[in-house]
C-alpha positions as CSV (number, residue, x, y, z in Angstrom):
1,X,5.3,129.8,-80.5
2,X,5.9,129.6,-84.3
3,X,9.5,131.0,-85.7
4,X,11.0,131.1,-88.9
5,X,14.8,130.0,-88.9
6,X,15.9,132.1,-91.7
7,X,17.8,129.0,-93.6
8,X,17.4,127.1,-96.7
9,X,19.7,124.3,-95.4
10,X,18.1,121.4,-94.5
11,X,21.3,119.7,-92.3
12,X,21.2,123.5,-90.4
13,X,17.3,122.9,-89.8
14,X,17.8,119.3,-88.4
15,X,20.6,120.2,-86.3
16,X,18.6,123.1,-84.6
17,X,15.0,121.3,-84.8
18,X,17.0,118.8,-82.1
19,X,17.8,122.0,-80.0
20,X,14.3,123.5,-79.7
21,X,11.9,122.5,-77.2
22,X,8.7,121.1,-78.3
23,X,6.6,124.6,-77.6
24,X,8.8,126.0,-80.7
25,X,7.6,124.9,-84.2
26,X,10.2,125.7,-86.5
27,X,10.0,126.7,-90.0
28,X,12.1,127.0,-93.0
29,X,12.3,130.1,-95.5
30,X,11.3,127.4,-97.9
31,X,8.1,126.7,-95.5
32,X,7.1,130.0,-95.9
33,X,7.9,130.2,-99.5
34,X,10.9,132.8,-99.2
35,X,12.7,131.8,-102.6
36,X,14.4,135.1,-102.8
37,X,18.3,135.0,-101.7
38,X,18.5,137.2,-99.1
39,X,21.9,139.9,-99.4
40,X,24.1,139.4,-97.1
41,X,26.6,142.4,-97.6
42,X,27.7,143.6,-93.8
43,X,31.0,143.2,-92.7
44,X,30.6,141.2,-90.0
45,X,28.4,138.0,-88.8
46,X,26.0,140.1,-86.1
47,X,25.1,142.7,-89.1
48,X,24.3,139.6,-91.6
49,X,22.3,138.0,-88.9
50,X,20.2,140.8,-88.3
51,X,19.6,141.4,-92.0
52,X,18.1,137.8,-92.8
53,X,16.0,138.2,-89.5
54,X,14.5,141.9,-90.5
55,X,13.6,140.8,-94.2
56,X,11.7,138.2,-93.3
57,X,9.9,140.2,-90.1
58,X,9.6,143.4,-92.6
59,X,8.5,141.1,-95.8
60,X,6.7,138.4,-94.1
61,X,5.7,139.9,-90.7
62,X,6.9,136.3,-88.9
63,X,9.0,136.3,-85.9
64,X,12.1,135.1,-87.3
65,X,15.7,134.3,-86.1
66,X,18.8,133.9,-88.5
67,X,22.4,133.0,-88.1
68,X,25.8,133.6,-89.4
69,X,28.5,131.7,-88.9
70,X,32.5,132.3,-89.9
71,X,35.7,130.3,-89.3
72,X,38.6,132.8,-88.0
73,X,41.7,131.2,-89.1
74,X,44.5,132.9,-86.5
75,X,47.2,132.8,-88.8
76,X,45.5,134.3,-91.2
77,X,44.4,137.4,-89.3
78,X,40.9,136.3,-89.0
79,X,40.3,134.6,-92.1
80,X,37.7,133.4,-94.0
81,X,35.5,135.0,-91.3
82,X,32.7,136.5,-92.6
83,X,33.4,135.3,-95.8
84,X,33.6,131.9,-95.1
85,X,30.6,130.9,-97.3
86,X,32.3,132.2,-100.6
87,X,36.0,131.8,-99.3
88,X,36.8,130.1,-102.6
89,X,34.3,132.2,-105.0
90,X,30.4,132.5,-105.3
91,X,29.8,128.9,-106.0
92,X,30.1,128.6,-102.0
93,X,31.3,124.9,-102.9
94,X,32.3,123.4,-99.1
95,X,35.1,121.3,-100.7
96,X,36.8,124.1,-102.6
97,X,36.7,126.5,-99.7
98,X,38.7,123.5,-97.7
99,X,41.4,123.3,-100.3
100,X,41.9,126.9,-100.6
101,X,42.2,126.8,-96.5
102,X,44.2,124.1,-96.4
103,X,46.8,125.2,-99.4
104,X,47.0,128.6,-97.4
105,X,48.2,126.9,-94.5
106,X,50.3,124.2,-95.3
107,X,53.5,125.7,-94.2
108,X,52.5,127.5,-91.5
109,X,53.2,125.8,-88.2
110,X,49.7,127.9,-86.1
111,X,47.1,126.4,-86.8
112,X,44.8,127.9,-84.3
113,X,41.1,128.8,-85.6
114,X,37.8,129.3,-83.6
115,X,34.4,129.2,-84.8
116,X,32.1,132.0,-84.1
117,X,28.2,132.0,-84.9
118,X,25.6,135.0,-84.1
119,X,22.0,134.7,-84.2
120,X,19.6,137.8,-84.3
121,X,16.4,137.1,-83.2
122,X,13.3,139.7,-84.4
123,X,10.5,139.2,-81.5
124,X,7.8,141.4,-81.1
125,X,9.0,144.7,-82.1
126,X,12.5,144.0,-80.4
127,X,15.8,142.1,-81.8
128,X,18.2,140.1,-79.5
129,X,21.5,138.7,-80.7
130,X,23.2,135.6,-78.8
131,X,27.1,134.8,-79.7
132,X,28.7,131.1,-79.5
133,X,32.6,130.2,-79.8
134,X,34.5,127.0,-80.4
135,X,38.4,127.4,-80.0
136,X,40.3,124.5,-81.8
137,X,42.6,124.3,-84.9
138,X,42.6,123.6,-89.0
139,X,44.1,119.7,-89.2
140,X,46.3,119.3,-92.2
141,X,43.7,117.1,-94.2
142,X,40.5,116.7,-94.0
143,X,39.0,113.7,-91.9
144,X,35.4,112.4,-91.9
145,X,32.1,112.3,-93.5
146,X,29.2,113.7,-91.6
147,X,28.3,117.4,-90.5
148,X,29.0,120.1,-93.5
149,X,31.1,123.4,-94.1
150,X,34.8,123.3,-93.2
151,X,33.7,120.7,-90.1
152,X,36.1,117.7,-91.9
153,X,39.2,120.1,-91.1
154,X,38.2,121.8,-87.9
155,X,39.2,119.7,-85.0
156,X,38.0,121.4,-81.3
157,X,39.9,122.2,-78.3
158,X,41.0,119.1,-76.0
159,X,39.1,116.3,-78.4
160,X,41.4,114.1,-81.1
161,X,38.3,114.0,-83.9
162,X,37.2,116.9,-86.4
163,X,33.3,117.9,-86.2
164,X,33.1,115.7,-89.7
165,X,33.7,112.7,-87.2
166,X,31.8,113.3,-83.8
167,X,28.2,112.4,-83.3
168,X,25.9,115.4,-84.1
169,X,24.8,115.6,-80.2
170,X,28.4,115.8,-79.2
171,X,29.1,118.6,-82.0
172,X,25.9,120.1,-80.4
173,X,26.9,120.7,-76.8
174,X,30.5,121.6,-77.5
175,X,30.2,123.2,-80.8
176,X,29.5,127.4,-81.3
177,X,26.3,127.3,-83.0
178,X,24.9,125.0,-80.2
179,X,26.3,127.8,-77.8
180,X,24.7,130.2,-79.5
181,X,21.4,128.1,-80.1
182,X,21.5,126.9,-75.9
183,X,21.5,130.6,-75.0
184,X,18.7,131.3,-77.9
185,X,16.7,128.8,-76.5
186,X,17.2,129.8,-73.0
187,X,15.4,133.1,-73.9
188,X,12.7,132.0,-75.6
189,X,11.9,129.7,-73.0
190,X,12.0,132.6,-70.4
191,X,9.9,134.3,-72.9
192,X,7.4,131.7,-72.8
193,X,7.3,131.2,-69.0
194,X,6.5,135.4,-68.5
195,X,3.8,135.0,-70.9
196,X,2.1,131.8,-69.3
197,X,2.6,133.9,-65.3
């Protein structure tokens, strides 16, 4: 089975690629030569999934599955949430969308936040969606180098280190876009055994 992640971000790509079992070959928007910067203008995550998935099925005719992912800051009513990308303006710059977070906090005692990522899948003629949440809280600087996005300040439930400083399998199994990719994956190997009966 051949599927197009709808993603131009190559740290996204590996982190999924390590998901996927081997009977899914993976490809990139910039594998199939999708340039174009797909609008995402819904309101929430699920309705910018499902956007990136159908203009790829409708333009490319590719089975495709896309992903949005926000931050929901609790003491900031849900903040950046679906605008977590271009929290800090249209540059989508990761370290100026940390500041502004972190400056919007800093004297505000709850720090609660959860991370919340849909993926739409377009299959066939049919779409899915699969939802993954990661409770936790914003830390008052940020801490560590790897993983990307607002993972340096986002530190989850019950563990002592941010995303930034956990090995990527860890982040994986815990995190919400592994919880959304295990129940992905799950499907599409389903999928794959009722074709192969």
């Amino acid at each position: 089975m051949t599927l197009v992640f709808a993603t131009h971000n190559p740290n996204k790509l590996k982190e999924i690629q390590s998901l996927l079992p081997d009977i899914i070959q993976l490809k990139s928007l910039t594998d199939i030569g999708c340039t174009e910067d797909i609008i995402e203008d819904a309101q929430t995550l699920e309705g910018n999934a499902l956007l990136k998935a159908r203009y790829v099925k409708n333009k490319y005719g590719l089975d495709c599955f896309a992903d949005d992912t926000g931050l929901e800051v609790e003491a900031l009513d849900g903040e950046p949430g679906v605008f977590s990308a271009r929290y800090a303006g249209e540059q989508k710059n990761a370290s100026d969308n940390m500041a502004k977070l972190l400056d919007a906090l800093k004297d505000l005692q709850n720090r609660k936040a959860r991370f919340k990522t849909v993926i739409a899948l377009c299959l066939n003629d049919k779409e899915h969606t699969f939802e993954g949440v990661c409770n936790g809280s914003i830390t008052d600087e940020k801490m560590g180098e790897s993983g990307f996005g607002y993972d340096p300040v986002f530190k989850p439930e019950t563990y002592t280190e941010t995303f930034a400083q956990m090995p990527l399998a860890l982040k994986n199994e815990i995190g919400h876009r592994g919880k959304a990719f295990q129940k992905l994956v799950g499907f599409l190997k389903n999928q794959e055994l009722q074709q192969n009966k």
